[in-house]
N, CA, C and O atoms as a GROMACS GRO file, in nm:
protein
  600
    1UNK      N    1   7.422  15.956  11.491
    1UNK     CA    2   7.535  15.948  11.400
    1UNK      C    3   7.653  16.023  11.460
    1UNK      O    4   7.658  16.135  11.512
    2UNK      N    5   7.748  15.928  11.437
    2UNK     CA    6   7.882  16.016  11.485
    2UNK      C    7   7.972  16.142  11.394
    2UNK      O    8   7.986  16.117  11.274
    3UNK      N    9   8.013  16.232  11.428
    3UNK     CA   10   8.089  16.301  11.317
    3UNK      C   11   8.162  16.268  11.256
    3UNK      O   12   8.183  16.330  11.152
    4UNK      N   13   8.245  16.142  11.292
    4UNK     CA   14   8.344  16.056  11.180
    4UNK      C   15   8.239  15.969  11.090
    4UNK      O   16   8.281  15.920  10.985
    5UNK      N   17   8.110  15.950  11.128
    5UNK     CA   18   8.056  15.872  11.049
    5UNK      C   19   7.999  15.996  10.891
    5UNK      O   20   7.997  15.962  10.772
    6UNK      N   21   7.962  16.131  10.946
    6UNK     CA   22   7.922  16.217  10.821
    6UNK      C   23   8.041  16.179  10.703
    6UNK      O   24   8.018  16.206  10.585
    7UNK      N   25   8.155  16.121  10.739
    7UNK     CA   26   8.253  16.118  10.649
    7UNK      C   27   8.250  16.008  10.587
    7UNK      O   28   8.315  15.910  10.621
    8UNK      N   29   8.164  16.014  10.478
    8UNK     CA   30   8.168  15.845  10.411
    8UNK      C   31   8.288  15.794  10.284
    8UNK      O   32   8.363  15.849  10.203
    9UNK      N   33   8.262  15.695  10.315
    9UNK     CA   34   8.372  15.648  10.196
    9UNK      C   35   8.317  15.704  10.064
    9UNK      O   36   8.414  15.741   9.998
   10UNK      N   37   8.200  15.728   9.993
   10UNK     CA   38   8.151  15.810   9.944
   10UNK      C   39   8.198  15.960   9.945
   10UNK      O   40   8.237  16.010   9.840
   11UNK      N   41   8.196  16.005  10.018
   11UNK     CA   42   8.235  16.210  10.015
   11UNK      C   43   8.352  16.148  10.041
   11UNK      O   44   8.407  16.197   9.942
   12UNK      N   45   8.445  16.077  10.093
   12UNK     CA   46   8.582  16.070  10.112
   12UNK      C   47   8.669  16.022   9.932
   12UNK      O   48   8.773  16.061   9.879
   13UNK      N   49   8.567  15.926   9.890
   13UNK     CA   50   8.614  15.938   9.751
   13UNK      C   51   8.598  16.039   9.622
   13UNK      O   52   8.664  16.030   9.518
   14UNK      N   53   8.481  16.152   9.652
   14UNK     CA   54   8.456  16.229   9.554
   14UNK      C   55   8.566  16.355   9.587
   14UNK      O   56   8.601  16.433   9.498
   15UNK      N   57   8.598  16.361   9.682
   15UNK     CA   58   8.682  16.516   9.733
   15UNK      C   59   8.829  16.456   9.704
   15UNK      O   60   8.921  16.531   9.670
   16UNK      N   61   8.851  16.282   9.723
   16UNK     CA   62   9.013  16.270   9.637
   16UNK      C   63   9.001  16.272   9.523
   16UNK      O   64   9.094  16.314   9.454
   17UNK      N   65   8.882  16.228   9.467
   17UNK     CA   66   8.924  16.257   9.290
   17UNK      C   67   8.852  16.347   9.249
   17UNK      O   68   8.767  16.335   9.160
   18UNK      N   69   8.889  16.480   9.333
   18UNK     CA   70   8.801  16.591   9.224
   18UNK      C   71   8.863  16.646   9.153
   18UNK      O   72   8.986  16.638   9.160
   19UNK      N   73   8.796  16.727   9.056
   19UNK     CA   74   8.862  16.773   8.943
   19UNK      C   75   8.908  16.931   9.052
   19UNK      O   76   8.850  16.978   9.150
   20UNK      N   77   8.998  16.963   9.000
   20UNK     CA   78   9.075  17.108   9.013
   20UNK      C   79   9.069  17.186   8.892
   20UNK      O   80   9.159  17.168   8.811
   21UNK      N   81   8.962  17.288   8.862
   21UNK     CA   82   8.928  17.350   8.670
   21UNK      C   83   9.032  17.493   8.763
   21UNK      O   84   9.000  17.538   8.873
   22UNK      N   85   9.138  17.532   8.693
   22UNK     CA   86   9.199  17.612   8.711
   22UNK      C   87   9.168  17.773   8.689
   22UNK      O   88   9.096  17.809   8.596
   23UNK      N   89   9.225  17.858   8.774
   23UNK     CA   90   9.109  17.954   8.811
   23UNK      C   91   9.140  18.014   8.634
   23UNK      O   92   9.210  17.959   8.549
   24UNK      N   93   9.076  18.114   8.624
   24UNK     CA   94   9.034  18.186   8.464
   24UNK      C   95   9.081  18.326   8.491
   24UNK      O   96   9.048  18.407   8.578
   25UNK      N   97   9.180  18.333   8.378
   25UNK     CA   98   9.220  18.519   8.416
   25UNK      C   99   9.132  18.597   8.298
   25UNK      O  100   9.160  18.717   8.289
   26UNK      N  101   9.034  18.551   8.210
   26UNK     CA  102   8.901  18.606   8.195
   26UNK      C  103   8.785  18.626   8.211
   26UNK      O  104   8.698  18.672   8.136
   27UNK      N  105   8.784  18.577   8.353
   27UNK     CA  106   8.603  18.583   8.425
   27UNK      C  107   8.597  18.700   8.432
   27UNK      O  108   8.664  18.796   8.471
   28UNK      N  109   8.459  18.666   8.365
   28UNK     CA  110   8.311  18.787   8.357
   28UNK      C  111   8.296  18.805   8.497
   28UNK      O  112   8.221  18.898   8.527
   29UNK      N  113   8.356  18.727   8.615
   29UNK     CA  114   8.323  18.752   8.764
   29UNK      C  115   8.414  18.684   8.873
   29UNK      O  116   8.480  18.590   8.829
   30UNK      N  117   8.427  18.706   8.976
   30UNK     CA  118   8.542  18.616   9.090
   30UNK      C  119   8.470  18.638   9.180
   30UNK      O  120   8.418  18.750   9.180
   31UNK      N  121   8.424  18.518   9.326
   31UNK     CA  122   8.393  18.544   9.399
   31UNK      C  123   8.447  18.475   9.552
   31UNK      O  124   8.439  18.354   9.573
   32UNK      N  125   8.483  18.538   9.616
   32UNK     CA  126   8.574  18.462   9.742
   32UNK      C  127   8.484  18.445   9.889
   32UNK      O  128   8.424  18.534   9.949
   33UNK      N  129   8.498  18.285   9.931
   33UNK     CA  130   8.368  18.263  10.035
   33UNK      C  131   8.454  18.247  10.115
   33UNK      O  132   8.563  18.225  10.063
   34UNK      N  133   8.452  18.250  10.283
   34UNK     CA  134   8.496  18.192  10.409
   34UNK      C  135   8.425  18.135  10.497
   34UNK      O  136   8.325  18.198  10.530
   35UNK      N  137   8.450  18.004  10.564
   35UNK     CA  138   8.372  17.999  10.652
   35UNK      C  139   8.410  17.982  10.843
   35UNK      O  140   8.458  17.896  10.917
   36UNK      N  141   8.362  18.103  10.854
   36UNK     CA  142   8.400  18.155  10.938
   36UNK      C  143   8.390  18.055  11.095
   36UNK      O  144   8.410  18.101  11.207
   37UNK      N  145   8.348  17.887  11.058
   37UNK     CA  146   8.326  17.821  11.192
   37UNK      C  147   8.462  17.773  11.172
   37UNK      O  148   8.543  17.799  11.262
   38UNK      N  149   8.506  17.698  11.056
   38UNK     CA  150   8.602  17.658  11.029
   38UNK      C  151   8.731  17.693  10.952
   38UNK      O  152   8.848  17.663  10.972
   39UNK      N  153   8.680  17.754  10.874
   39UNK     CA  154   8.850  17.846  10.811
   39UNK      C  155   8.836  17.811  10.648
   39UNK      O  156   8.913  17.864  10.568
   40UNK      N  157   8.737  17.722  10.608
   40UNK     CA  158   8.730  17.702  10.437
   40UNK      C  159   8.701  17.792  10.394
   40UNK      O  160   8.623  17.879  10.434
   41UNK      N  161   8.801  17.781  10.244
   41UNK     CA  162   8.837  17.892  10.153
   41UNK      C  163   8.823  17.844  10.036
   41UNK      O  164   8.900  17.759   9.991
   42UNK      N  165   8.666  17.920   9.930
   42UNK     CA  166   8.665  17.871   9.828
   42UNK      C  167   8.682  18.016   9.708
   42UNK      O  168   8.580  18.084   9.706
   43UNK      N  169   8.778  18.059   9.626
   43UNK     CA  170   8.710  18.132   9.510
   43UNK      C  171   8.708  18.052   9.382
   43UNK      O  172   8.763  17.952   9.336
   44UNK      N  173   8.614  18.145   9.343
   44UNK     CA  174   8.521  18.105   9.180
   44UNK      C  175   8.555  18.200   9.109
   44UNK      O  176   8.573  18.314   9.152
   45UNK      N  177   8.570  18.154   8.959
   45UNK     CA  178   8.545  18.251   8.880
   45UNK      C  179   8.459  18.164   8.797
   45UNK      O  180   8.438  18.044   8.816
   46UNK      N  181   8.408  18.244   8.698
   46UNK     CA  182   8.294  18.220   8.637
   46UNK      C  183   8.255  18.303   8.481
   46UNK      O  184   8.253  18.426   8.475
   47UNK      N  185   8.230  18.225   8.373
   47UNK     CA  186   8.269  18.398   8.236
   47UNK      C  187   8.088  18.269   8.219
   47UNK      O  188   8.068  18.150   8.245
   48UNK      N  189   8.012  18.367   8.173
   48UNK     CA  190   7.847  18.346   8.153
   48UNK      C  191   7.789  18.396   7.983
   48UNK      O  192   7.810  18.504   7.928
   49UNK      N  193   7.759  18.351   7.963
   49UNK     CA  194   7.718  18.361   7.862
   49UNK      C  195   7.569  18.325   7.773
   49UNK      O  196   7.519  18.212   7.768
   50UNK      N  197   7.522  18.432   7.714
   50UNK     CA  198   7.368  18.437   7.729
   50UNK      C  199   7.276  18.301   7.819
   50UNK      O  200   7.222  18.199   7.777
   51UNK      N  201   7.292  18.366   7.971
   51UNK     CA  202   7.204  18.249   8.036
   51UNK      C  203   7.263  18.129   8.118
   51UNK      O  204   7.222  18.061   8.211
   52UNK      N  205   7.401  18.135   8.027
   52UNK     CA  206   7.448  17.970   8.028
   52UNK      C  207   7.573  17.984   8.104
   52UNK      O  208   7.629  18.087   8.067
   53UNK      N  209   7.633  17.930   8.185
   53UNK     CA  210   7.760  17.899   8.254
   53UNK      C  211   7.866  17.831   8.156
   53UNK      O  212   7.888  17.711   8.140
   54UNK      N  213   7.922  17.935   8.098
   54UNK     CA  214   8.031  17.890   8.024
   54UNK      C  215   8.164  17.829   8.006
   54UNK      O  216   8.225  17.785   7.908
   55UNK      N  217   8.206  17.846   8.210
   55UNK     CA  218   8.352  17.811   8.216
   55UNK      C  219   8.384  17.816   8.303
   55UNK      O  220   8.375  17.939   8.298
   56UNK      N  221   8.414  17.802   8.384
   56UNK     CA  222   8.458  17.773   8.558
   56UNK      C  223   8.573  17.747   8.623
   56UNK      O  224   8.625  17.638   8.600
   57UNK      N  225   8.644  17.845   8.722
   57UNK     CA  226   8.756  17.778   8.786
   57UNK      C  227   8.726  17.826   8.929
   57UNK      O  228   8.644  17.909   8.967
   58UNK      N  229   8.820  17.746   9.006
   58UNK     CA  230   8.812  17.754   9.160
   58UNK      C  231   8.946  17.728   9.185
   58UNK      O  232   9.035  17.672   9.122
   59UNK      N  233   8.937  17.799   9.325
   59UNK     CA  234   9.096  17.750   9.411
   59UNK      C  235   8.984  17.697   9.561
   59UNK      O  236   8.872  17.742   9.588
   60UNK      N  237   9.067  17.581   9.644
   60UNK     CA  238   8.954  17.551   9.725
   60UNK      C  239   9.051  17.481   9.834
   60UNK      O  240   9.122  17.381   9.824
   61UNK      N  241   9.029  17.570   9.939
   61UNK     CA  242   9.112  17.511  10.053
   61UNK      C  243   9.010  17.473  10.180
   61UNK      O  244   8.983  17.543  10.278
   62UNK      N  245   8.960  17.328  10.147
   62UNK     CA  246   8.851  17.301  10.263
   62UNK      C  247   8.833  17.181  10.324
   62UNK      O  248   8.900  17.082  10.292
   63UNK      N  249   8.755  17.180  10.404
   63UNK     CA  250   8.710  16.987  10.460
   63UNK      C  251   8.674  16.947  10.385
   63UNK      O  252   8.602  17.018  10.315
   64UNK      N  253   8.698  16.803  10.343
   64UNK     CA  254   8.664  16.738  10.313
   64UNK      C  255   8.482  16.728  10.191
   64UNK      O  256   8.450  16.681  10.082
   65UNK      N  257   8.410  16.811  10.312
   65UNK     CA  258   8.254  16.815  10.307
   65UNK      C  259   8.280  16.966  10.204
   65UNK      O  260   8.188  17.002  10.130
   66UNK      N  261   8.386  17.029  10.207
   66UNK     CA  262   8.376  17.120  10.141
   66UNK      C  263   8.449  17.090  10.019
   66UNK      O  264   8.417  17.160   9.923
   67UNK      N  265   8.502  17.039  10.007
   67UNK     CA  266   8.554  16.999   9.871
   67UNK      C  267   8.477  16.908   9.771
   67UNK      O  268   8.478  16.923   9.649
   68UNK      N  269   8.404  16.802   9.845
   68UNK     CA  270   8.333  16.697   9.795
   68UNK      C  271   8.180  16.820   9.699
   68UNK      O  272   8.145  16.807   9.582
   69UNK      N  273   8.121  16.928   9.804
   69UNK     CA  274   8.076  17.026   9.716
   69UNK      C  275   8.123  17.107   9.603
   69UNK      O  276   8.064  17.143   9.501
   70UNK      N  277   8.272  17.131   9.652
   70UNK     CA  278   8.332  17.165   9.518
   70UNK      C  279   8.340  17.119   9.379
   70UNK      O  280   8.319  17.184   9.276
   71UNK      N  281   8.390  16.944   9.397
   71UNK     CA  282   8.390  16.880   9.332
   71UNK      C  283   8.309  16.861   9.251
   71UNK      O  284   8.343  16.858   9.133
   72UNK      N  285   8.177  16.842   9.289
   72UNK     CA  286   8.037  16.817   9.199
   72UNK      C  287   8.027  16.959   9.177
   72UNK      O  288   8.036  16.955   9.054
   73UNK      N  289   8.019  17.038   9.194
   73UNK     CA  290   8.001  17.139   9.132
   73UNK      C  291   8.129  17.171   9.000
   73UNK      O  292   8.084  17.233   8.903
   74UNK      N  293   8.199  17.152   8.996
   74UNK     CA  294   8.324  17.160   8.899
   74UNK      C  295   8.288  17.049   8.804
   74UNK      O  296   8.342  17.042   8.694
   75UNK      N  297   8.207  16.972   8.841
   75UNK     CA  298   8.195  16.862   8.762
   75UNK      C  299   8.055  16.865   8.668
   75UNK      O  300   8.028  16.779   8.585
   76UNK      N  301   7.987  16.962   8.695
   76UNK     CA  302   7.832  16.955   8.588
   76UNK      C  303   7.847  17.129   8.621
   76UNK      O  304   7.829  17.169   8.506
   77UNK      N  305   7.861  17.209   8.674
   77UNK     CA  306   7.837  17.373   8.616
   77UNK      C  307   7.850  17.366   8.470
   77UNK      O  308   7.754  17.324   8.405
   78UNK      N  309   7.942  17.397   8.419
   78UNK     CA  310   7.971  17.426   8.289
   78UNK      C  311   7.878  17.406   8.192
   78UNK      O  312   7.913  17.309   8.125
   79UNK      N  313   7.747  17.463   8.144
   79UNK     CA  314   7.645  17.454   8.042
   79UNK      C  315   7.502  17.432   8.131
   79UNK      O  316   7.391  17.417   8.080
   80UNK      N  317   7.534  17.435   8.281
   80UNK     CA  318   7.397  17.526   8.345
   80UNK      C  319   7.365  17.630   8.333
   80UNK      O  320   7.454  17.709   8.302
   81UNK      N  321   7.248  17.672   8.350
   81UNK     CA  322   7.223  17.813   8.326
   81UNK      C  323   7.190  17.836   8.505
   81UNK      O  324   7.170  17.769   8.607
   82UNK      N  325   7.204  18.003   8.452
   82UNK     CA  326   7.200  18.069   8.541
   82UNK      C  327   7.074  18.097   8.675
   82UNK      O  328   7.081  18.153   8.785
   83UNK      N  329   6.987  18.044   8.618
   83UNK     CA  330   6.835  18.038   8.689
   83UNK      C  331   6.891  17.916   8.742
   83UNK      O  332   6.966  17.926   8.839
   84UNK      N  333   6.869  17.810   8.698
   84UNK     CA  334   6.910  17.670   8.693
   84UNK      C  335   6.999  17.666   8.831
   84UNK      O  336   6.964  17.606   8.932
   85UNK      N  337   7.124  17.742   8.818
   85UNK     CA  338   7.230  17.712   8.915
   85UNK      C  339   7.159  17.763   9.014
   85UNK      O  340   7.121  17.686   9.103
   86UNK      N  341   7.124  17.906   9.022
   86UNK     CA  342   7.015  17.931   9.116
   86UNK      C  343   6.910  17.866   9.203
   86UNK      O  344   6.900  17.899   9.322
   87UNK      N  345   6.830  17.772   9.145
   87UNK     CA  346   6.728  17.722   9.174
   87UNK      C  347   6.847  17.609   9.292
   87UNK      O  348   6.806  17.594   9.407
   88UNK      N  349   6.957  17.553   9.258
   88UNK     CA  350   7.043  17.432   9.311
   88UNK      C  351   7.063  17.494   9.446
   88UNK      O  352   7.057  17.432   9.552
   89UNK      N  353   7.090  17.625   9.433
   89UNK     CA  354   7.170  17.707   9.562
   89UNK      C  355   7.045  17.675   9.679
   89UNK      O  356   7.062  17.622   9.789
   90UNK      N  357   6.941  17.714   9.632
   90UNK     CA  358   6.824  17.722   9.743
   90UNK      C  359   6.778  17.596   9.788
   90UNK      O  360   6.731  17.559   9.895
   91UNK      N  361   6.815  17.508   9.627
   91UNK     CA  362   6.768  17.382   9.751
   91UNK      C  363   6.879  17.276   9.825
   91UNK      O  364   6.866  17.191   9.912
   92UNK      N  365   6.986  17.321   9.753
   92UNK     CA  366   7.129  17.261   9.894
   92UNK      C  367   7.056  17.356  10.005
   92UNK      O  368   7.009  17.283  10.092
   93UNK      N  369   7.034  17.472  10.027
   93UNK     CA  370   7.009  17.560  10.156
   93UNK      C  371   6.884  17.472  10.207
   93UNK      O  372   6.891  17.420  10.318
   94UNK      N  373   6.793  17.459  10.144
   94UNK     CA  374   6.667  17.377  10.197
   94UNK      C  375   6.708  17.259  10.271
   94UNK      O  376   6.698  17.230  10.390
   95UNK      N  377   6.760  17.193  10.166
   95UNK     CA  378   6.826  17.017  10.207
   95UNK      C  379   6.886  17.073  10.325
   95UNK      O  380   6.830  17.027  10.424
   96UNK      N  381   6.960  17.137  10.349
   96UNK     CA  382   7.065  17.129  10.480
   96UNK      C  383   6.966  17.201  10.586
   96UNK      O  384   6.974  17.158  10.702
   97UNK      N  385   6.889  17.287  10.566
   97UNK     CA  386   6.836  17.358  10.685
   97UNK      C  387   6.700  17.337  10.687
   97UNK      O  388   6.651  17.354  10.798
   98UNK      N  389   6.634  17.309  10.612
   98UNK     CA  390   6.507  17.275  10.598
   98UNK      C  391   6.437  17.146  10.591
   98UNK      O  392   6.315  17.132  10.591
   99UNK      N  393   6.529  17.047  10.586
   99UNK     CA  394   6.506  16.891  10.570
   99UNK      C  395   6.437  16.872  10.398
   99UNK      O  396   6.354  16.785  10.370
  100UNK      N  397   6.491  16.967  10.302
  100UNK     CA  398   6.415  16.926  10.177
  100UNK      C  399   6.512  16.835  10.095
  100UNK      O  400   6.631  16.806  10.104
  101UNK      N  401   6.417  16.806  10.016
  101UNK     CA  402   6.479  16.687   9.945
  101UNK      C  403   6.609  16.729   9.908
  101UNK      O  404   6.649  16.842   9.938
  102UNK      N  405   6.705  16.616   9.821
  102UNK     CA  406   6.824  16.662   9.789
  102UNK      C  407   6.800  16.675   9.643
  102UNK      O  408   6.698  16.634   9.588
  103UNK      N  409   6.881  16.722   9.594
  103UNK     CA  410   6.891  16.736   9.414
  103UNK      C  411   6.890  16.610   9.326
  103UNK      O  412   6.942  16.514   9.383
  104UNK      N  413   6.857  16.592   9.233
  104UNK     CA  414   6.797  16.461   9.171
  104UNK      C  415   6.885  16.490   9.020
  104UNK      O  416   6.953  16.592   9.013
  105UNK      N  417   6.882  16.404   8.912
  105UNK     CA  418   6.902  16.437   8.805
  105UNK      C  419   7.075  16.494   8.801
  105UNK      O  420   7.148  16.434   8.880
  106UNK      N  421   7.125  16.578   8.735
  106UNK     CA  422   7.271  16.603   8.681
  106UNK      C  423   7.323  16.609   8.802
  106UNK      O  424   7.442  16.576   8.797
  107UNK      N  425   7.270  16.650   8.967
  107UNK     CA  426   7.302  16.692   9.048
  107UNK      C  427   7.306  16.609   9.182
  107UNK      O  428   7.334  16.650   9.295
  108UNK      N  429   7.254  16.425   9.123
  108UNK     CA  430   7.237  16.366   9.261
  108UNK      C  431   7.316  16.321   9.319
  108UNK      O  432   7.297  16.245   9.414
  109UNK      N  433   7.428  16.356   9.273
  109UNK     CA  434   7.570  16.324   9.375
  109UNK      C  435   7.537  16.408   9.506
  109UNK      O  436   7.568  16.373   9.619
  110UNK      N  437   7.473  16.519   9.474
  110UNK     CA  438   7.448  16.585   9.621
  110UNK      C  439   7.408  16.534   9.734
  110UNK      O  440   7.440  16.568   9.848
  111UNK      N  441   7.309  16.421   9.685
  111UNK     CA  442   7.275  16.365   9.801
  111UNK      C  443   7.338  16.327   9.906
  111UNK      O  444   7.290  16.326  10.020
  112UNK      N  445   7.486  16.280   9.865
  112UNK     CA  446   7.556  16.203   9.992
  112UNK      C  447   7.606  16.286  10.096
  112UNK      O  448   7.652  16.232  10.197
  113UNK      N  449   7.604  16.460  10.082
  113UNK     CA  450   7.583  16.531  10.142
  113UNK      C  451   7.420  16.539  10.225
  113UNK      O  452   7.411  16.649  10.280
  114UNK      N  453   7.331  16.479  10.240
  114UNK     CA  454   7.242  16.502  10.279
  114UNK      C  455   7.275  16.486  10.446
  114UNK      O  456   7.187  16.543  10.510
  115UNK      N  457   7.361  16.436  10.516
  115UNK     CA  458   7.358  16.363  10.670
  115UNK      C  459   7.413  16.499  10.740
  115UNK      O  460   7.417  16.529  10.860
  116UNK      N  461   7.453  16.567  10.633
  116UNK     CA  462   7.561  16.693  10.690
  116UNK      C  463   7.424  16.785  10.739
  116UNK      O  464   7.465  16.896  10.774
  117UNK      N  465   7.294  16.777  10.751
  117UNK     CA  466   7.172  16.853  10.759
  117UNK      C  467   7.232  16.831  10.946
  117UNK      O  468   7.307  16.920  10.988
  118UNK      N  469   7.208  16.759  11.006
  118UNK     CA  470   7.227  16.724  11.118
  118UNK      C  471   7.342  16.759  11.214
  118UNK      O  472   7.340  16.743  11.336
  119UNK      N  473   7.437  16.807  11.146
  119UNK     CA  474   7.517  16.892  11.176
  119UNK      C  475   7.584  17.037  11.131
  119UNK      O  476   7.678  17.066  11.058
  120UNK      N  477   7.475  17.124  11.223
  120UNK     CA  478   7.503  17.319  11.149
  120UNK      C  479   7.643  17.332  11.095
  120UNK      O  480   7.675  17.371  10.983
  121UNK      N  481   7.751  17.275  11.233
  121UNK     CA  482   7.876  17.370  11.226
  121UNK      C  483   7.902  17.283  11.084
  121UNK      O  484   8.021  17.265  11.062
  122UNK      N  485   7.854  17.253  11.033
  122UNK     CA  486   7.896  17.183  10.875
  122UNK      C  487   7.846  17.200  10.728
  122UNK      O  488   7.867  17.141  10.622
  123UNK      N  489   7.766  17.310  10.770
  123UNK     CA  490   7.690  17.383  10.687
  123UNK      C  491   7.781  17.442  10.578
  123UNK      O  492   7.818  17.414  10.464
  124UNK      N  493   7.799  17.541  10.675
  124UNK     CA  494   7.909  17.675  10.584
  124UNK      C  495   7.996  17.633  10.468
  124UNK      O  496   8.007  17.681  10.356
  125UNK      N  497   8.072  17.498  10.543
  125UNK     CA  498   8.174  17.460  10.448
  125UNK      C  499   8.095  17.384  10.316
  125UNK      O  500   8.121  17.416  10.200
  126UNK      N  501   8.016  17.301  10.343
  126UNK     CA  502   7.929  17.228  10.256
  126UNK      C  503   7.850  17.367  10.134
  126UNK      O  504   7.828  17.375  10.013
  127UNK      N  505   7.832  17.440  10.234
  127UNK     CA  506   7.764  17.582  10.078
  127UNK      C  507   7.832  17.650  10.042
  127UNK      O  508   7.795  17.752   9.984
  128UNK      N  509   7.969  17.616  10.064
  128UNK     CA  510   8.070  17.725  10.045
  128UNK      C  511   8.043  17.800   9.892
  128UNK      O  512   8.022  17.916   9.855
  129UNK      N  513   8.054  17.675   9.830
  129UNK     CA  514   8.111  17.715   9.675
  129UNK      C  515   7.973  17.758   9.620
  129UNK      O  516   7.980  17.835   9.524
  130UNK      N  517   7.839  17.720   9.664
  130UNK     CA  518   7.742  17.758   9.598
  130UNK      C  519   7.680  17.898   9.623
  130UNK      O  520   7.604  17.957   9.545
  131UNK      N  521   7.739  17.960   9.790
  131UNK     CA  522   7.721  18.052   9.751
  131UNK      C  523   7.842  18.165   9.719
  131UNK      O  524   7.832  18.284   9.746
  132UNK      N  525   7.945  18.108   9.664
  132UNK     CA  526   8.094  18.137   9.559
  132UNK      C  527   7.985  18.190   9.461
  132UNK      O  528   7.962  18.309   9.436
  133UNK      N  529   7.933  18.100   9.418
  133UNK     CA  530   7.921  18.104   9.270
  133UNK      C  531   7.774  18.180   9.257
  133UNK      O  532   7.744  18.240   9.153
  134UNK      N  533   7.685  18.173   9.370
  134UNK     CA  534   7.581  18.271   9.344
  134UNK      C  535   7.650  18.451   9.380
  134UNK      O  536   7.575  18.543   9.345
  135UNK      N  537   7.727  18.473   9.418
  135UNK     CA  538   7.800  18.598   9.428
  135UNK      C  539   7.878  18.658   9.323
  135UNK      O  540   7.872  18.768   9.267
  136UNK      N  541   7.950  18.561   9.311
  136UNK     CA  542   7.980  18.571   9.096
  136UNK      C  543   7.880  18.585   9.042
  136UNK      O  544   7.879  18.673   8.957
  137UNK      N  545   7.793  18.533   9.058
  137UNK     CA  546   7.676  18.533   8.933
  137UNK      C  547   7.581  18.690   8.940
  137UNK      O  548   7.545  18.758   8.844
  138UNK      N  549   7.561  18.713   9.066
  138UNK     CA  550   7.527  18.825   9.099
  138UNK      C  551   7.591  18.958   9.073
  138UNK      O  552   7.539  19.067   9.052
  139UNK      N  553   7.763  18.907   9.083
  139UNK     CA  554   7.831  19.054   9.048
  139UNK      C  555   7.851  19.094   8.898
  139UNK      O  556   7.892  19.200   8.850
  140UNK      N  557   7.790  18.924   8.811
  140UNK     CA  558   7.776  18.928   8.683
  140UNK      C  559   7.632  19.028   8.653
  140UNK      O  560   7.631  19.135   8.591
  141UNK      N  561   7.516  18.955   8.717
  141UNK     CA  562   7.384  19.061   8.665
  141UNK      C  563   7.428  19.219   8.691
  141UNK      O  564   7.408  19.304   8.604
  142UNK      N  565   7.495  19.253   8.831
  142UNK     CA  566   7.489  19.400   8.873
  142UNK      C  567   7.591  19.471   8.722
  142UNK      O  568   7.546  19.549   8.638
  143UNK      N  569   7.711  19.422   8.727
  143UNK     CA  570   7.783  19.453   8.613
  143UNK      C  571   7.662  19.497   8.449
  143UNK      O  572   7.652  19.606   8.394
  144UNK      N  573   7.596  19.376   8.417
  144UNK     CA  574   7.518  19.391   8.326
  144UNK      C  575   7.396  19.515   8.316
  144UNK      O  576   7.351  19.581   8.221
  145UNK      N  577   7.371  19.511   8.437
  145UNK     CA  578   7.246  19.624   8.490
  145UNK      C  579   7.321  19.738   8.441
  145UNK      O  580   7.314  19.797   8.333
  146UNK      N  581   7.397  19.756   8.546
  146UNK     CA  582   7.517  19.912   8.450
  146UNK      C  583   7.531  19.916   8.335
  146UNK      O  584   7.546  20.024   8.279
  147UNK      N  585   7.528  19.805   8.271
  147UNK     CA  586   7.609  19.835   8.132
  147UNK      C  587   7.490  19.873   8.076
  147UNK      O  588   7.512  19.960   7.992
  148UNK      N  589   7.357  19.842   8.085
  148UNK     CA  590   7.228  19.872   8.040
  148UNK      C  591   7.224  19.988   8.061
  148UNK      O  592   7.237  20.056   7.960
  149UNK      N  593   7.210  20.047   8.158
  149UNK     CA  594   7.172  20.182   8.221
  149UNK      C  595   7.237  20.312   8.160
  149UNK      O  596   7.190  20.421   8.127
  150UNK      N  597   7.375  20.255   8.157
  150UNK     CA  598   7.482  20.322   8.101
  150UNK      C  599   7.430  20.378   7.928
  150UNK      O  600   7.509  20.441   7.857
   0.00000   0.00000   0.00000
């Protein structure tokens, strides 16, 4: 496969019509990714609520392959939970590095990302936002841990 071919009319149509959820000046969390092969720039914010992903914004300056992840993700977060989103992160990481299946169900738009496995330097940008949003989510539990402790 050629590298103009990873670019399908598929990921070329989900990354022009993605939604843009505007960032939130009340997230419970913000988290800013780079990827350092190529230069994509995704932050998240994120406000959570018992369990559940309540609200979501991003700013997202990326390829193509990184936006088309954005996109689906902007497009079903909102009323995942937090395990849930979790469980997605590890298996985009699987799918791309491990040859595991792709996500099925609310999430199988992912699949058309699956060809991007075959090419590393295309990784980063493709997980950008998921692991955006597992770093938010994380600076959400640590926050909570304190507030317990406290």
């Amino acid at each position: 496969m050629e590298l103009s071919d990873l670019y399908s009319e598929k990921i070329l149509d989900i990354a022009a019509n993605a939604l843009n959820p505007p960032r939130l000046a009340g997230a419970d969390a913000s988290a800013r990714r780079v990827s350092r092969i190529c230069g994509s720039v995704i932050e998240v914010d994120l406000v959570v609520r018992d369990g559940i992903i309540v609200d979501y914004g991003h700013d997202v300056s990326a390829c193509a392959l990184g936006q088309t992840s954005a996109a689906i993700v902007a497009k079903h977060i909102v009323g995942t939970t937090v395990e849930g989103f979790k469980k997605l992160h590890a298996q985009m990481h699987a799918m791309l590095k491990d040859d595991g299946a792709p996500p099925t169900g609310t999430w199988a738009e992912l699949r058309y990302l699956e060809p991007v496995r075959d090419y590393r330097a295309r990784h980063a940008s493709t997980l950008l936002v998921f692991d955006a949003v597992v770093a938010a989510l994380e600076k959400i539990e640590s926050a909570e841990s304190v507030g317990v402790v406290s």
